[in-house]
N, C-alpha and C positions, 0 to 999 in steps of 0.2 A: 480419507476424509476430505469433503470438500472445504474448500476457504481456509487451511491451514500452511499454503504456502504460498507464494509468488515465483514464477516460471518465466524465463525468456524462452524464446523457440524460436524455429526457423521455421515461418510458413509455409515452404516449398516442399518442406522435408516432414516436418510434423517433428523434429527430433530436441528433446530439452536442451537448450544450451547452456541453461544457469538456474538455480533453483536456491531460495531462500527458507529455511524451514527452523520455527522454534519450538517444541513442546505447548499446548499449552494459550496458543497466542492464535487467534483467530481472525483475518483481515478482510476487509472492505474493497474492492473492487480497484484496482490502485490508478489514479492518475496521472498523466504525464507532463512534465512542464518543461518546454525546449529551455536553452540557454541561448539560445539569438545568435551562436556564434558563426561568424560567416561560413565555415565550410557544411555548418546545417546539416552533421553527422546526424543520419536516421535515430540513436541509441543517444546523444549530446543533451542529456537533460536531467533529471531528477522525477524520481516515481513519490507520490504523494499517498499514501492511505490513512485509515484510521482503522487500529487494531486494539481487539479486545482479550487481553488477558485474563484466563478464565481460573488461575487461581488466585488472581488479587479483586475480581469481579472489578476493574475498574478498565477504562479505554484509554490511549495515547494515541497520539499523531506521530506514525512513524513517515520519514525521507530517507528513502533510498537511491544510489548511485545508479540510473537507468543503464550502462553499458555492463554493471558485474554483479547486481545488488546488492552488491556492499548495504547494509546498513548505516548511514550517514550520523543520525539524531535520531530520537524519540522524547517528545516530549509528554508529559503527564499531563490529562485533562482535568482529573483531581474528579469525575464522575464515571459513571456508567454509561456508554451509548449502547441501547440493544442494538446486538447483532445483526447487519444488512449484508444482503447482497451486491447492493448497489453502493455507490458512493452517498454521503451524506451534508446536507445543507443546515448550517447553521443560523439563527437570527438569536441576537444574546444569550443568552444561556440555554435556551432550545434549541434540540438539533432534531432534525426528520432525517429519514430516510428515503433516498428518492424511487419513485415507485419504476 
């Protein structure tokens, strides 16, 4: 199934190095946000998406630990975002999805 999990790889290799996977939970295109730290590790930041839970019909913002994907947080949006493939843009209580 497509969009059911989150993958690191090795580009050179094509070979999975870490993979996130929940029943159930379907995600958004993930983001990545460095941490600024001076030695500017490639993997030194946090993955950003927004995942929809298909047996509670409702969406969270999950942060994951960009070098292990750890699961960091999820927070509850308390709605529905239909399902994108792409990341998603909020303006107050509207969100799109980016084309």
């Amino acid at each position: 199934t497509f969009f059911d999990r989150l993958i690191k790889f090795d580009g050179k290799s094509g070979e999975v190095l870490r993979e996130w996977h929940e029943d159930g939970i379907f995600l958004t295109e993930a983001s990545f946000f460095p941490r600024g730290n001076e030695e500017n590790l490639e993997d030194d930041g946090v993955l950003f998406t927004i995942a929809y839970n298909s047996s509670e019909n409702l969406s969270y913002a999950y942060l994951f630990e960009a070098s292990s994907l750890t699961l960091v947080d999820s927070y509850a949006l308390g709605i529905m975002i239909p399902f994108h493939a792409h990341g998603v843009t909020c303006s107050g209580k509207t969100c799109f999805s980016n084309p």
